[in-house]
PyMOL Python script that loads the backbone (N, CA, C, O; Angstrom):
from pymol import cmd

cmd.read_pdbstr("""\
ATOM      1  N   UNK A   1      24.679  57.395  97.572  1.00  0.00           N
ATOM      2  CA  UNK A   1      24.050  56.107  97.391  1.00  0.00           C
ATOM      3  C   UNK A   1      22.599  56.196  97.836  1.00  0.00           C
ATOM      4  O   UNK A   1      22.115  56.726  98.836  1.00  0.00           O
ATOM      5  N   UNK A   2      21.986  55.482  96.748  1.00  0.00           N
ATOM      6  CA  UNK A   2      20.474  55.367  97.074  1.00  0.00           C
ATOM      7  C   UNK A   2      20.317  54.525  98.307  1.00  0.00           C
ATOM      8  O   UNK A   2      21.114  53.616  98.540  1.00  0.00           O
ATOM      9  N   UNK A   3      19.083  54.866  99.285  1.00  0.00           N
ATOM     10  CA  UNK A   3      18.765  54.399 101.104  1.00  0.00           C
ATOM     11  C   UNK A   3      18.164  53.157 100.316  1.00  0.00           C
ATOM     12  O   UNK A   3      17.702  53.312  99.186  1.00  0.00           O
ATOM     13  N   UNK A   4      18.179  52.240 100.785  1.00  0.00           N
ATOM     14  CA  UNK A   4      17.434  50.953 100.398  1.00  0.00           C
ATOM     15  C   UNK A   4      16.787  50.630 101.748  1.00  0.00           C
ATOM     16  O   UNK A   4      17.206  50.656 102.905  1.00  0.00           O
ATOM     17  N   UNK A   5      15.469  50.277 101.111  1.00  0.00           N
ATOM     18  CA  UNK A   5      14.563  49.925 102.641  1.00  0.00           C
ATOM     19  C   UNK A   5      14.605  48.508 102.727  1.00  0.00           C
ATOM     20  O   UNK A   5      15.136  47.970 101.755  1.00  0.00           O
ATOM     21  N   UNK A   6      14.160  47.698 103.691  1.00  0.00           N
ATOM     22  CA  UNK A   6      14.277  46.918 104.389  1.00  0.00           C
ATOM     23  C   UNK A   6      12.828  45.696 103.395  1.00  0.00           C
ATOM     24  O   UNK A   6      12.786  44.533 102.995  1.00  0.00           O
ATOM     25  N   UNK A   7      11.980  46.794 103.412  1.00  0.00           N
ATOM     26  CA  UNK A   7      10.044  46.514 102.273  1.00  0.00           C
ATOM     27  C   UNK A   7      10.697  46.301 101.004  1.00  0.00           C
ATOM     28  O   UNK A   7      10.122  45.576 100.192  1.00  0.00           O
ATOM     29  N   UNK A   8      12.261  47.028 100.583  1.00  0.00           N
ATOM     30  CA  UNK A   8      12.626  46.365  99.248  1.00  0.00           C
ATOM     31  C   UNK A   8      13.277  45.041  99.222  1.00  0.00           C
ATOM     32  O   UNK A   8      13.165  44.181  98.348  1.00  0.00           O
ATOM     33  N   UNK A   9      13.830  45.011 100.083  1.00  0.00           N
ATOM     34  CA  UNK A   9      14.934  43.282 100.171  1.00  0.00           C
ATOM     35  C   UNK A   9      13.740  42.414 100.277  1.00  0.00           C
ATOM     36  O   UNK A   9      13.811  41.259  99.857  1.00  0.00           O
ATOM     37  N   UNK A  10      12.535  42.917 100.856  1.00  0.00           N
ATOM     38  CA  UNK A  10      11.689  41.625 101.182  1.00  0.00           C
ATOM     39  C   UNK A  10      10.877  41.500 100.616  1.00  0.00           C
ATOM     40  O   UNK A  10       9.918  40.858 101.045  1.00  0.00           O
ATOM     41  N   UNK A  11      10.884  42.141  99.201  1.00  0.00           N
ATOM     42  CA  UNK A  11       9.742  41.555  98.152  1.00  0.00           C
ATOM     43  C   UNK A  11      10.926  40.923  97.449  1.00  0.00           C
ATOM     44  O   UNK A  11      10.548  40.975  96.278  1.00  0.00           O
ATOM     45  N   UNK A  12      11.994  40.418  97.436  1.00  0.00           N
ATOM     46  CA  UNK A  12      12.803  39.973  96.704  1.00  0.00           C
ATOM     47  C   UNK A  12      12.991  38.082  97.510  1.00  0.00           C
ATOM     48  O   UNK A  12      12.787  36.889  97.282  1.00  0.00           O
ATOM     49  N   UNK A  13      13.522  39.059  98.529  1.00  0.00           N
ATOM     50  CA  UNK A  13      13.667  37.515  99.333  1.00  0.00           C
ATOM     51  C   UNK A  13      12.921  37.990 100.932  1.00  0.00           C
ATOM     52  O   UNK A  13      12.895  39.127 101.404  1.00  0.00           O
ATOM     53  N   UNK A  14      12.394  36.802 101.500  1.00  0.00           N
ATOM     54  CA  UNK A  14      11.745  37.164 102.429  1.00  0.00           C
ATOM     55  C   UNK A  14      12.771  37.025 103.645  1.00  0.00           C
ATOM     56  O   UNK A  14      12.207  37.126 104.734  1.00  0.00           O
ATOM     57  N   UNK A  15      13.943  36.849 103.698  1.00  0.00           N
ATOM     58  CA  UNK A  15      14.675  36.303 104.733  1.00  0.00           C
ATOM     59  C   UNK A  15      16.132  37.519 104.392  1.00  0.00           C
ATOM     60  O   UNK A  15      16.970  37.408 103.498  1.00  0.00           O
ATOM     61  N   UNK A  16      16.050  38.361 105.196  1.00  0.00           N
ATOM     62  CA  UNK A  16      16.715  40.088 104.622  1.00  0.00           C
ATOM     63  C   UNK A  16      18.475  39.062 105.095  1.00  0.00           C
ATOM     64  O   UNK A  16      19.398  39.571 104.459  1.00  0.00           O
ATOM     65  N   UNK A  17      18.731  38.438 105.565  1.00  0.00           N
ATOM     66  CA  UNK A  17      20.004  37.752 105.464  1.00  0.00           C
ATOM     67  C   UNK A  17      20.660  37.318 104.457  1.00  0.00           C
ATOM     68  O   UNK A  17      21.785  37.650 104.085  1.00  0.00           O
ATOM     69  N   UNK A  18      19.695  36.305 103.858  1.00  0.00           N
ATOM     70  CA  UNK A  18      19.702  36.194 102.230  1.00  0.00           C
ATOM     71  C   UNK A  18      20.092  36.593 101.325  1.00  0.00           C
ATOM     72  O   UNK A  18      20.976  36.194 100.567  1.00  0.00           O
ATOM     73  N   UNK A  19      18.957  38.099 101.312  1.00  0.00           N
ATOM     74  CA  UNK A  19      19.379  38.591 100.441  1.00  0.00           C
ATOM     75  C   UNK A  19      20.713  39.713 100.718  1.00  0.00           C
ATOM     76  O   UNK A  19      21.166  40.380  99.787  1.00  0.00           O
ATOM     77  N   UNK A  20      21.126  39.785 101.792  1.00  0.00           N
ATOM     78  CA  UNK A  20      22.247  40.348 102.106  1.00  0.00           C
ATOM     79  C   UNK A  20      23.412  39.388 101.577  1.00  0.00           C
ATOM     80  O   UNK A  20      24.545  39.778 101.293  1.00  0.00           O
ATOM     81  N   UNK A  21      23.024  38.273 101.502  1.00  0.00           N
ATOM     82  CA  UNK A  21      23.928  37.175 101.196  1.00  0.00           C
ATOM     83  C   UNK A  21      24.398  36.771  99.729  1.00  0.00           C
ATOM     84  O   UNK A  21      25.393  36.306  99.172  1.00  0.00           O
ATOM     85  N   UNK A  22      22.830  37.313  99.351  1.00  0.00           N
ATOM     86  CA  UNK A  22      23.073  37.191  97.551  1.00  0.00           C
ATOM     87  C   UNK A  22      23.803  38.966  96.876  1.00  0.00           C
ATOM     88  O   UNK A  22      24.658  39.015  95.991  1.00  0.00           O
ATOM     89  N   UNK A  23      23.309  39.994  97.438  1.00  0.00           N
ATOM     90  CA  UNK A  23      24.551  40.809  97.396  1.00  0.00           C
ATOM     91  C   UNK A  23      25.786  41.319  97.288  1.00  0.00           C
ATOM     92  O   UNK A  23      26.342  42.100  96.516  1.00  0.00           O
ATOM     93  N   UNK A  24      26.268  40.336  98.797  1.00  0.00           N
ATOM     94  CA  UNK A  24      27.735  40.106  98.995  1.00  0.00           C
ATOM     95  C   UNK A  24      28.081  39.070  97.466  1.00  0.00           C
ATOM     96  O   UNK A  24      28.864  39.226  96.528  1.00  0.00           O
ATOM     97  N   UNK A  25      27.691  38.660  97.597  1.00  0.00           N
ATOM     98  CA  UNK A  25      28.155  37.487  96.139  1.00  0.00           C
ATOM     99  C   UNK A  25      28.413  37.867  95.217  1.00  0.00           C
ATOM    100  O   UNK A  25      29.428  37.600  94.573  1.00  0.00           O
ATOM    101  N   UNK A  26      27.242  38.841  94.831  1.00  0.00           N
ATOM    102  CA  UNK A  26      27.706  39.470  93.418  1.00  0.00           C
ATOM    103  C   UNK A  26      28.197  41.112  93.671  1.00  0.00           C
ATOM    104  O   UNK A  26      27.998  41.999  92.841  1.00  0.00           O
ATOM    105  N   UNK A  27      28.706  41.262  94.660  1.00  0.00           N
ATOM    106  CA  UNK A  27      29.944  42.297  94.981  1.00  0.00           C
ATOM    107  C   UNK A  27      31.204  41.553  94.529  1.00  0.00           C
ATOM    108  O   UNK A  27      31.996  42.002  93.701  1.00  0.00           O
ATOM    109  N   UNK A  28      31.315  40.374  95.149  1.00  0.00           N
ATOM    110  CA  UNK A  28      32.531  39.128  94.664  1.00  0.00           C
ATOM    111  C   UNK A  28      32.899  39.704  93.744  1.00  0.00           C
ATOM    112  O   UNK A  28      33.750  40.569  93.536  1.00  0.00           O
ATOM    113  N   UNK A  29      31.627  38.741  92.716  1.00  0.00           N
ATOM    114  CA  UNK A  29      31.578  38.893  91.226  1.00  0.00           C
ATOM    115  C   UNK A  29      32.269  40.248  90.578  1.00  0.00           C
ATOM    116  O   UNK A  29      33.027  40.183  89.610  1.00  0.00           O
ATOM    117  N   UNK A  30      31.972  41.275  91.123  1.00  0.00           N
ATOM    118  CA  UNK A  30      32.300  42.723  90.524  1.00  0.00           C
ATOM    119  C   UNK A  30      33.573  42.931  90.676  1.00  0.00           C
ATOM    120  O   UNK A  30      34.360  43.504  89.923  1.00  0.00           O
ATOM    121  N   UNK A  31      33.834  42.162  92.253  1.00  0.00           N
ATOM    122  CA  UNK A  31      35.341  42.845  92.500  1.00  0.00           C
ATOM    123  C   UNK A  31      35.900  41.999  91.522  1.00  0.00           C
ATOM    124  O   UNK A  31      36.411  42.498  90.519  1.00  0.00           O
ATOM    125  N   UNK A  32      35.870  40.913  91.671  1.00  0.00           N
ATOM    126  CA  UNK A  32      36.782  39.848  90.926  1.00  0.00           C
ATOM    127  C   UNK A  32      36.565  39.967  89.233  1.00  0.00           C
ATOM    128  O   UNK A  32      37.292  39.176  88.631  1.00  0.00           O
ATOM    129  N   UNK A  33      35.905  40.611  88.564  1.00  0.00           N
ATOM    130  CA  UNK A  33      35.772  41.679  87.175  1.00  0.00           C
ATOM    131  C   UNK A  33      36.726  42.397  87.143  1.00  0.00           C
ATOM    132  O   UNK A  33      37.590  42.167  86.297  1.00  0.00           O
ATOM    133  N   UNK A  34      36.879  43.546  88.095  1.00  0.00           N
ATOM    134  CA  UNK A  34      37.599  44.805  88.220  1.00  0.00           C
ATOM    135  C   UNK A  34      38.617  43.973  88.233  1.00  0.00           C
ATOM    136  O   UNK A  34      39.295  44.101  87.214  1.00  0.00           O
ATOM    137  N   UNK A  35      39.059  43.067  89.059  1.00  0.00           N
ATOM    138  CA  UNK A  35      40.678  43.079  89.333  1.00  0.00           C
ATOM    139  C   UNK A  35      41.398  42.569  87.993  1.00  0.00           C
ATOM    140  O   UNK A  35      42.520  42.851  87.575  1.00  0.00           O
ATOM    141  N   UNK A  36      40.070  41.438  87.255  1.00  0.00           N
ATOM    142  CA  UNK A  36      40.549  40.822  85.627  1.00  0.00           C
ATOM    143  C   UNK A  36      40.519  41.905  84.866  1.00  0.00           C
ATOM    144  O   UNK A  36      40.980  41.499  83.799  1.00  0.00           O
ATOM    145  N   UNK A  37      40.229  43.194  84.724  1.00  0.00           N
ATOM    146  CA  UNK A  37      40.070  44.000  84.280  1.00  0.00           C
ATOM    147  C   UNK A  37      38.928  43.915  83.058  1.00  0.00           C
ATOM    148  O   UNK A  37      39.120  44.371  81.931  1.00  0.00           O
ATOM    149  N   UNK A  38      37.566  43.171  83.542  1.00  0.00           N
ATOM    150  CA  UNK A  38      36.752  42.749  82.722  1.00  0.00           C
ATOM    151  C   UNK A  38      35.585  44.476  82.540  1.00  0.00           C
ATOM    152  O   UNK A  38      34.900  44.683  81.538  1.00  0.00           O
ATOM    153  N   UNK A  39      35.635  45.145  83.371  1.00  0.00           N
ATOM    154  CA  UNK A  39      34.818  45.919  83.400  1.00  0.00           C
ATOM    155  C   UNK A  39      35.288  46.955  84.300  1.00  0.00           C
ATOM    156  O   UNK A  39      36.015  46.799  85.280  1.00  0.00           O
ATOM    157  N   UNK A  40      34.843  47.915  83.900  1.00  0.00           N
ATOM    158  CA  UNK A  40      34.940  49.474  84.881  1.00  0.00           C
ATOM    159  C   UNK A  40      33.706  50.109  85.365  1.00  0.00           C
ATOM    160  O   UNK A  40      32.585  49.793  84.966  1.00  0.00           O
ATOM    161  N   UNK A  41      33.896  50.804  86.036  1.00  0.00           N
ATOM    162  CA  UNK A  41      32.560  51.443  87.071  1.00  0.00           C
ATOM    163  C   UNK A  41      32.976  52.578  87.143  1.00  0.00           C
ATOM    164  O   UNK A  41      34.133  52.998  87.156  1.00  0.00           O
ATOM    165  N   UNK A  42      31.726  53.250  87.206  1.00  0.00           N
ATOM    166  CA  UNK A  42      31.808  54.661  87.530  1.00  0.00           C
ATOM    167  C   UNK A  42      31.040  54.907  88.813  1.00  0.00           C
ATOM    168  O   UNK A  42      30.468  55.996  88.763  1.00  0.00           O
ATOM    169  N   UNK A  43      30.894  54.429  89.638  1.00  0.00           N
ATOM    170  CA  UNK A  43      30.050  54.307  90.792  1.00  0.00           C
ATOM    171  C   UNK A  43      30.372  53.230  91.900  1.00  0.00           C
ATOM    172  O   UNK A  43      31.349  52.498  91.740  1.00  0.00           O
ATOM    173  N   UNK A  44      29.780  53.146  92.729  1.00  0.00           N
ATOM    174  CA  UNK A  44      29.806  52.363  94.045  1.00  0.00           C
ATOM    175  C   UNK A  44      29.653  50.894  94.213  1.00  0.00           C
ATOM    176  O   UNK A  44      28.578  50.441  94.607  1.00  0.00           O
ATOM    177  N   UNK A  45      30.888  49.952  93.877  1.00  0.00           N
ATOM    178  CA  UNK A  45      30.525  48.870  93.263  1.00  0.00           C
ATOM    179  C   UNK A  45      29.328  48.212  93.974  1.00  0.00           C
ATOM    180  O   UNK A  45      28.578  47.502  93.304  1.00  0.00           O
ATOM    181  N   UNK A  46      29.025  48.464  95.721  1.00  0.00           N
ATOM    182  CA  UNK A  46      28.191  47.728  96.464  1.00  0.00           C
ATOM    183  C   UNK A  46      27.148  48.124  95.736  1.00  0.00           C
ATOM    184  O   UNK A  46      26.558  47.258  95.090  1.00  0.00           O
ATOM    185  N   UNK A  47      26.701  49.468  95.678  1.00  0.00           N
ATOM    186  CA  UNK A  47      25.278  50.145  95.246  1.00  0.00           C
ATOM    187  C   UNK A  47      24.973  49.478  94.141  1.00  0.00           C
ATOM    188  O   UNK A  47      23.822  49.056  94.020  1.00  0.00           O
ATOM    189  N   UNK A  48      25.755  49.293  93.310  1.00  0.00           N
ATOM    190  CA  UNK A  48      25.386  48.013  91.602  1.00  0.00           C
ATOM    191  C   UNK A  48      24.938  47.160  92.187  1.00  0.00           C
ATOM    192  O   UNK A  48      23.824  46.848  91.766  1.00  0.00           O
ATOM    193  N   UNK A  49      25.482  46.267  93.478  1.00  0.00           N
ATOM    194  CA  UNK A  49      25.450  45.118  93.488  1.00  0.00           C
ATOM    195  C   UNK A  49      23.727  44.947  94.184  1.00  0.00           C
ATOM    196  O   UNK A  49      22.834  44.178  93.828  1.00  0.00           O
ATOM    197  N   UNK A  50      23.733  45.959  95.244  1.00  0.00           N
ATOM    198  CA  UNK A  50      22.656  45.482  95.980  1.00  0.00           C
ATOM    199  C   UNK A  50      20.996  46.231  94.711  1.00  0.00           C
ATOM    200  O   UNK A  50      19.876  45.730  94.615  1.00  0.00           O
ATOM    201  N   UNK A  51      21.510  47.415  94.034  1.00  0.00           N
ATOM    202  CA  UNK A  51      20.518  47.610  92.923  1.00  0.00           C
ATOM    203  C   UNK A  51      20.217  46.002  92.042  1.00  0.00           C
ATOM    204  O   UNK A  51      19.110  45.488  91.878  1.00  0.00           O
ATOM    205  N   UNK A  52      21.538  45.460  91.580  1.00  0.00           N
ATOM    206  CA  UNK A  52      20.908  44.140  90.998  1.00  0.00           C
ATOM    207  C   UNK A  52      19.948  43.468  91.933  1.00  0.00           C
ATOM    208  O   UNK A  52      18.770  43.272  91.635  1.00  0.00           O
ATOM    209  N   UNK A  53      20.437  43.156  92.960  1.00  0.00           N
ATOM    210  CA  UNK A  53      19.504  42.221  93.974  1.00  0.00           C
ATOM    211  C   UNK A  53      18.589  43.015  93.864  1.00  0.00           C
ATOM    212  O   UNK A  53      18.109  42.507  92.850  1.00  0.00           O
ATOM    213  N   UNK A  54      17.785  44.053  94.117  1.00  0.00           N
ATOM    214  CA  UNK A  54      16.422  44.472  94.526  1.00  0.00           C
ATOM    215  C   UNK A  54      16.058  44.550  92.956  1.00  0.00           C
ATOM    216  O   UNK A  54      15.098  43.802  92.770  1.00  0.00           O
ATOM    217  N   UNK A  55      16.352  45.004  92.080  1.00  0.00           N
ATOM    218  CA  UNK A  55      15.869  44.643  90.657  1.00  0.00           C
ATOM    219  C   UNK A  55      15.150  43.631  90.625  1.00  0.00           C
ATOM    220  O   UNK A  55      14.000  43.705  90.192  1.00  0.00           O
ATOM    221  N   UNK A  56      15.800  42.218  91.179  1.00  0.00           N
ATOM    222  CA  UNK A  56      15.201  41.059  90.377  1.00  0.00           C
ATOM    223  C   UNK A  56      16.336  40.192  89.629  1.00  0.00           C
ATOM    224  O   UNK A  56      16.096  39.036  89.280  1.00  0.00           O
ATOM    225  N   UNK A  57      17.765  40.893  89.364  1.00  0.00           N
ATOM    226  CA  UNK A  57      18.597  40.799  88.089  1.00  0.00           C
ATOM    227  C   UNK A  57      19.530  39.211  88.582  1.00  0.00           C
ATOM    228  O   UNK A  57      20.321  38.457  88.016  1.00  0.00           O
ATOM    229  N   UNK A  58      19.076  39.265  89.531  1.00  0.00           N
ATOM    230  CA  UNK A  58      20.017  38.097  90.444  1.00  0.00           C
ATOM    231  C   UNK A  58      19.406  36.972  90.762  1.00  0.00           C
ATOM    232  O   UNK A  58      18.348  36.896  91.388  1.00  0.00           O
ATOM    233  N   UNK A  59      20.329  35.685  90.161  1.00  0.00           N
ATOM    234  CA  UNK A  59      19.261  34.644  90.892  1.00  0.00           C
ATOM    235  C   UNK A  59      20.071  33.845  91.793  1.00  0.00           C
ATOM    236  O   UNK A  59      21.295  33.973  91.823  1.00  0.00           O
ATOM    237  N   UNK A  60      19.202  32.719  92.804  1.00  0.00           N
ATOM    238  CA  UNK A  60      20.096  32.354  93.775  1.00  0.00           C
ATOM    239  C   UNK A  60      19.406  31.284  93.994  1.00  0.00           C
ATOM    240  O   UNK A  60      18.182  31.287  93.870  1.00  0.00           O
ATOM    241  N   UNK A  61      20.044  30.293  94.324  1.00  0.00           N
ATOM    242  CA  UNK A  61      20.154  28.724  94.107  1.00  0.00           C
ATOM    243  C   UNK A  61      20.687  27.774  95.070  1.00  0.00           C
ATOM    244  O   UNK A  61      21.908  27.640  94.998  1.00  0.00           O
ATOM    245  N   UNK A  62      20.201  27.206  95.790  1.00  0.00           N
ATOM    246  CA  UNK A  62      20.784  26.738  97.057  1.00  0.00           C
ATOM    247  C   UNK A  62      21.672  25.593  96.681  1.00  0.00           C
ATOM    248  O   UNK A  62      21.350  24.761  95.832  1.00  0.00           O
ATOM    249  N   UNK A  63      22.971  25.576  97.443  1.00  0.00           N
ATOM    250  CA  UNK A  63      24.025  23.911  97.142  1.00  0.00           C
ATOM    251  C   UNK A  63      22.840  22.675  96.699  1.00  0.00           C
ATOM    252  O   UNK A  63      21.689  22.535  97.111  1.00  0.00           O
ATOM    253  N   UNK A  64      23.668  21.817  95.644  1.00  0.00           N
ATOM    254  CA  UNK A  64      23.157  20.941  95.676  1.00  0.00           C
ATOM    255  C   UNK A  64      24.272  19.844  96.800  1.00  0.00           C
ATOM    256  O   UNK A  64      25.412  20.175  97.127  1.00  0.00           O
ATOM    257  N   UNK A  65      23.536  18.448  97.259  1.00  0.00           N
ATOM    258  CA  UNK A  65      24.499  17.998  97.896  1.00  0.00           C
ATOM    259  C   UNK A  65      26.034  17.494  97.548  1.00  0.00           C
ATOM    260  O   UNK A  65      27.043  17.236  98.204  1.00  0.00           O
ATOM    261  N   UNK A  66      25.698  17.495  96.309  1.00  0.00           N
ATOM    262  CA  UNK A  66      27.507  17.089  95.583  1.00  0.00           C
ATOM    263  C   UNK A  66      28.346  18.385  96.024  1.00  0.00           C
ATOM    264  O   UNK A  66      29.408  18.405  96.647  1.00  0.00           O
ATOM    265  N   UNK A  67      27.424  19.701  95.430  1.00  0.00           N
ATOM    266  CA  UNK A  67      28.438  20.841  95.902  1.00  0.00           C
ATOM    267  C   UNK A  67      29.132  20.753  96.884  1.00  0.00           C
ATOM    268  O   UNK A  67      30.348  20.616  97.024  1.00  0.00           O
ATOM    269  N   UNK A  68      27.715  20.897  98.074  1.00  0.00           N
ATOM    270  CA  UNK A  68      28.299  20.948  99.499  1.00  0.00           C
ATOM    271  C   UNK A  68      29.111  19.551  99.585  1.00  0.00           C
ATOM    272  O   UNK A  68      29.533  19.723 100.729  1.00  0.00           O
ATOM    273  N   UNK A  69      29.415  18.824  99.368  1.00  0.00           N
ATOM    274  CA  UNK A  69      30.414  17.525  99.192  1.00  0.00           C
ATOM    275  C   UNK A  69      31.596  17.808  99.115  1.00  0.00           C
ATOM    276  O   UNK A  69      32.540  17.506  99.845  1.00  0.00           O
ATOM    277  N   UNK A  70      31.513  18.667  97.801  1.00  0.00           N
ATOM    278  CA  UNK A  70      32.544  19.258  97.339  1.00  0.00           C
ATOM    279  C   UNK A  70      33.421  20.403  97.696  1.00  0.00           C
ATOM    280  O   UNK A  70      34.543  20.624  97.240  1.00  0.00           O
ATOM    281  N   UNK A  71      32.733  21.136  98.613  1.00  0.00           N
ATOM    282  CA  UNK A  71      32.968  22.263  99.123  1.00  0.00           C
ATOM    283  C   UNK A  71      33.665  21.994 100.862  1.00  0.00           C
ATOM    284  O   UNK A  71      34.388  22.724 101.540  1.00  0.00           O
ATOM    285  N   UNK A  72      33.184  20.898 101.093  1.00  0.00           N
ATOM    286  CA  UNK A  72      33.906  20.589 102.177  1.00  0.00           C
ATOM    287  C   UNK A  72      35.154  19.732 102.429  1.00  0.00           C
ATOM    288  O   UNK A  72      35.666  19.419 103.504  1.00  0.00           O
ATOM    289  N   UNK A  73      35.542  19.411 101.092  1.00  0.00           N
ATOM    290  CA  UNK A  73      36.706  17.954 100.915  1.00  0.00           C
ATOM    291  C   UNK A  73      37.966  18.917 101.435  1.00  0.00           C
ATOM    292  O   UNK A  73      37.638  20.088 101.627  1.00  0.00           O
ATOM    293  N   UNK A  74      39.181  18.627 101.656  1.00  0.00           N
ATOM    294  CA  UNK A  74      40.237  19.138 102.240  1.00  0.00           C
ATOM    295  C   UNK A  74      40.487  20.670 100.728  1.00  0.00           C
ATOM    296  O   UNK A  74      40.156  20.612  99.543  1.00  0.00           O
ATOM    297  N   UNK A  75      41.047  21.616 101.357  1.00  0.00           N
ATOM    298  CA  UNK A  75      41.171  22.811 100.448  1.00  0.00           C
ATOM    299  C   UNK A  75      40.794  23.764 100.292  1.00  0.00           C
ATOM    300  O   UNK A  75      41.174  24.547  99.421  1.00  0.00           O
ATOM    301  N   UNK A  76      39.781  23.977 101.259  1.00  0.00           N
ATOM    302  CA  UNK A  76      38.404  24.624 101.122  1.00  0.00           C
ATOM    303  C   UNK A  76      38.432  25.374 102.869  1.00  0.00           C
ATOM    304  O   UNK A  76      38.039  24.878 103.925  1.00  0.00           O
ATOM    305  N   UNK A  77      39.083  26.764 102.585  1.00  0.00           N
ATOM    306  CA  UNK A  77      37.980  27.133 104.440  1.00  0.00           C
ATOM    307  C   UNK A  77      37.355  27.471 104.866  1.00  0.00           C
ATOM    308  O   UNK A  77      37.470  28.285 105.782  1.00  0.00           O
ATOM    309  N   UNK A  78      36.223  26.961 104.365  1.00  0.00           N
ATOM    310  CA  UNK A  78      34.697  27.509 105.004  1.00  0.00           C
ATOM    311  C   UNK A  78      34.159  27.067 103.630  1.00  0.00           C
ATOM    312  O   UNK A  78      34.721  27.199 102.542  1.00  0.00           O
ATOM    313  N   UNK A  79      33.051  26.560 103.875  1.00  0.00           N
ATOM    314  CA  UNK A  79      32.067  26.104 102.966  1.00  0.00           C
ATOM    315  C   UNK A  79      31.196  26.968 102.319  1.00  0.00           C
ATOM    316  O   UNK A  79      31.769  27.941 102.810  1.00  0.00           O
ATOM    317  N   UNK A  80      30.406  27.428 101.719  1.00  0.00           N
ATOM    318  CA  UNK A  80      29.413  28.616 100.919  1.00  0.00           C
ATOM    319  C   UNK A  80      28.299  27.637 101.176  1.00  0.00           C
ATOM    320  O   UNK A  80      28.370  26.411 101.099  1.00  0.00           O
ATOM    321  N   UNK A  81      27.206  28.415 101.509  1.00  0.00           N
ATOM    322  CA  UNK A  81      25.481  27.951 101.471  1.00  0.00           C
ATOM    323  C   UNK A  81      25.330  28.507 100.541  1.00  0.00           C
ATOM    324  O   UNK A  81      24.503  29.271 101.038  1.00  0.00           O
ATOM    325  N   UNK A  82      25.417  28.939  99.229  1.00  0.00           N
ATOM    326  CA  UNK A  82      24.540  29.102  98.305  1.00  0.00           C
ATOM    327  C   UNK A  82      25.380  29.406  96.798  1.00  0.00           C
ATOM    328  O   UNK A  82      26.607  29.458  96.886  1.00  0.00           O
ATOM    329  N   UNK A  83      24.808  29.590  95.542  1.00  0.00           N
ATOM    330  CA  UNK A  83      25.548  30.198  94.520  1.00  0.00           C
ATOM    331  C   UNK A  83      24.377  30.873  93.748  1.00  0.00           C
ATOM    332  O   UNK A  83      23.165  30.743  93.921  1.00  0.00           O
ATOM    333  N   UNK A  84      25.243  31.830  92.614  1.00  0.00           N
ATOM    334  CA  UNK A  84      24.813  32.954  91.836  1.00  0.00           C
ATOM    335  C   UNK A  84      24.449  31.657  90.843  1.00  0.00           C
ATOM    336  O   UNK A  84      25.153  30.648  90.791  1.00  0.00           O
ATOM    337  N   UNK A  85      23.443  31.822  90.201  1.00  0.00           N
ATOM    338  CA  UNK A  85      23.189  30.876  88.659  1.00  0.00           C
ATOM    339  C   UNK A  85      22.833  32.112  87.704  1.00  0.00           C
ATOM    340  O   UNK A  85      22.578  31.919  86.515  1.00  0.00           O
TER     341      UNK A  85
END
""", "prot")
cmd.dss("prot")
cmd.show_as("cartoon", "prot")
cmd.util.cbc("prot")
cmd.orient("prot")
């Protein structure tokens, strides 16, 4: 796996949590592909994921308040700060 520097997450997003955050998300995304059997990999699903994020290929969109509304009504354990658009 390619070293990813720290100068790359932060021309993307300036807050390296973030974009650790928008990462994890679309790792989700990949796993939850693989398991529908929407797609196959030949490689490291994280390394796709965090290459999209430093690409650019990813966008990220903070709750609106209905979400977070929605995200907290009974059903739900733990709320999400953000989504993939």
């Amino acid at each position: 796996m390619k070293h990813l520097s720290l100068e790359e997450v932060w021309k993307r997003y300036p807050n390296k949590y973030q974009g650790l955050n928008v990462a994890s998300l679309e790792a989700r995304h990949i796993i939850e592909a693989l398991q529908k059997g929407d797609i196959q990999l030949s490689r490291n699903l994280y390394e796709m994921a965090f290459e999209r994020m430093v690409s650019g290929e990813l966008k990220f969109d903070k709750l609106t308040e209905a979400e977070m509304e929605a995200l907290t009504r009974e059903g739900y354990a733990e709320p999400s700060f953000g989504r993939m658009v």
